[in-house]
N, C-alpha and C positions, 0 to 999 in steps of 0.2 A: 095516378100512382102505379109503381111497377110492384109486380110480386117480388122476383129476385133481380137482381143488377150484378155484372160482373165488372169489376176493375183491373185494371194490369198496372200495376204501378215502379217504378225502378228512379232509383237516384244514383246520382253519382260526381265524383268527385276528379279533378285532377291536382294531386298531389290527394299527401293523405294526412292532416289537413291540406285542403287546396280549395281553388274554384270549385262549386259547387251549383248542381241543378238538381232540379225534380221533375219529372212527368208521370204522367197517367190516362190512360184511357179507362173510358164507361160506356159496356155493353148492356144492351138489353140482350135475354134469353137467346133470340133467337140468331144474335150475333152482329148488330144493327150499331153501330155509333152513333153514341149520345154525344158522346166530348174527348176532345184530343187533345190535351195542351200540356204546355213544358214554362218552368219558370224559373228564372236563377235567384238561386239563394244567397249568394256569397260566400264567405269563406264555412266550408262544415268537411267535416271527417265523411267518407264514404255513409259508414251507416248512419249518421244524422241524418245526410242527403235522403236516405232510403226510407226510412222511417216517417221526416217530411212531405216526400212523396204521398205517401199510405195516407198524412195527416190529411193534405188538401184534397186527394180522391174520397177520402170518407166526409170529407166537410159540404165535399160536391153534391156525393151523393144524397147526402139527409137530405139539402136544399130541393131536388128533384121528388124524393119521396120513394121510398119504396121498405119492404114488409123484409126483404133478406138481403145480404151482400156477400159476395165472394171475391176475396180475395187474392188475386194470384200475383207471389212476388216471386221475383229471381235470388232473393236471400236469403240463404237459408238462416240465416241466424236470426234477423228480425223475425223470419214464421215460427221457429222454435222458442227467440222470447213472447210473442204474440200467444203462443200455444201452451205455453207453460213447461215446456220442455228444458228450456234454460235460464236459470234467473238471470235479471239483468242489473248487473252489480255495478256500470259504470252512469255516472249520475245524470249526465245528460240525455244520456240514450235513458233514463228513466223517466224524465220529465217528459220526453215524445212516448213512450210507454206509456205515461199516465194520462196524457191526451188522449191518445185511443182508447183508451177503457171508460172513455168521459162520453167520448165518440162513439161506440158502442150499442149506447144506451137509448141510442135514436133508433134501433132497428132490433127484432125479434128473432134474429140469427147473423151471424157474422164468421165467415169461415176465413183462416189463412190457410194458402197451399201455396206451398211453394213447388218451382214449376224449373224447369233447366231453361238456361239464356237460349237458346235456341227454340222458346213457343214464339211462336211469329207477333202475339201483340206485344211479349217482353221488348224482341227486338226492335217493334215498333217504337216502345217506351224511351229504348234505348237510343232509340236515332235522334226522339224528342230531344233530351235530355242533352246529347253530344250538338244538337242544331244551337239550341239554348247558349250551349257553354262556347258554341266558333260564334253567337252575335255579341257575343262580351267580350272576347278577346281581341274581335277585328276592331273595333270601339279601342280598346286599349292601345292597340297599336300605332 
């Protein structure tokens, strides 16, 4: 078991509803990859996809084991409903709101921060996410 774990998570959409992915990576402390992966959702609004994300890196982590997690997303709106800063009044984005607080409860601290698209694992996230969404397109086509 790890003491703390870091996650970079980002989702994303094209169209808004549109195609939709999620990815995430999970760091140990020291800056070490645990796990890198990207998975397509289907059709979700931007922040479902982001939120998503957050779902399966928190699902990942508990499976792994560890005592803290940190969060670092590119949204600031999901860190701000996460943190209590803004409520979240539209219903679907509350029921992945209410998974994470289910989610939570696997671990003894839980931070969001939100971080600018430009921390290099965001954009790592983001390449995930974009790779995911060109092997479902080229499929369609």
């Amino acid at each position: 078991m790890y003491k703390r774990l870091m996650v970079y998570s980002d989702g994303g959409s094209r169209g808004n509803p549109g195609l939709a992915a999620a990815a995430f990576l999970i760091l140990t402390e020291k800056g070490q990859i645990l796990k890198a992966t990207a998975h397509f959702l289907g059709n979700r609004t931007n922040n479902q996809a982001e939120y998503e994300a957050l779902i399966a890196a928190l699902e990942t982590v508990a499976s792994i084991g560890t005592e803290e997690v940190h969060c670092y997303l590119d949204s600031e709106l999901v860190a701000k409903h996460l943190n209590g800063e803004y409520r979240v009044k539209n219903v679907e984005l509350r029921k992945l709101w209410n998974k994470i607080q289910e989610l939570r409860l696997h671990f003894k601290e839980v931070r969001f921060l939100n971080v600018p698209r430009t921390d290099r694992y965001i954009q790592r996230a983001d390449a995930l996410v974009n790779e995911a969404l060109d092997r479902v397109v080229k499929k369609q086509v």
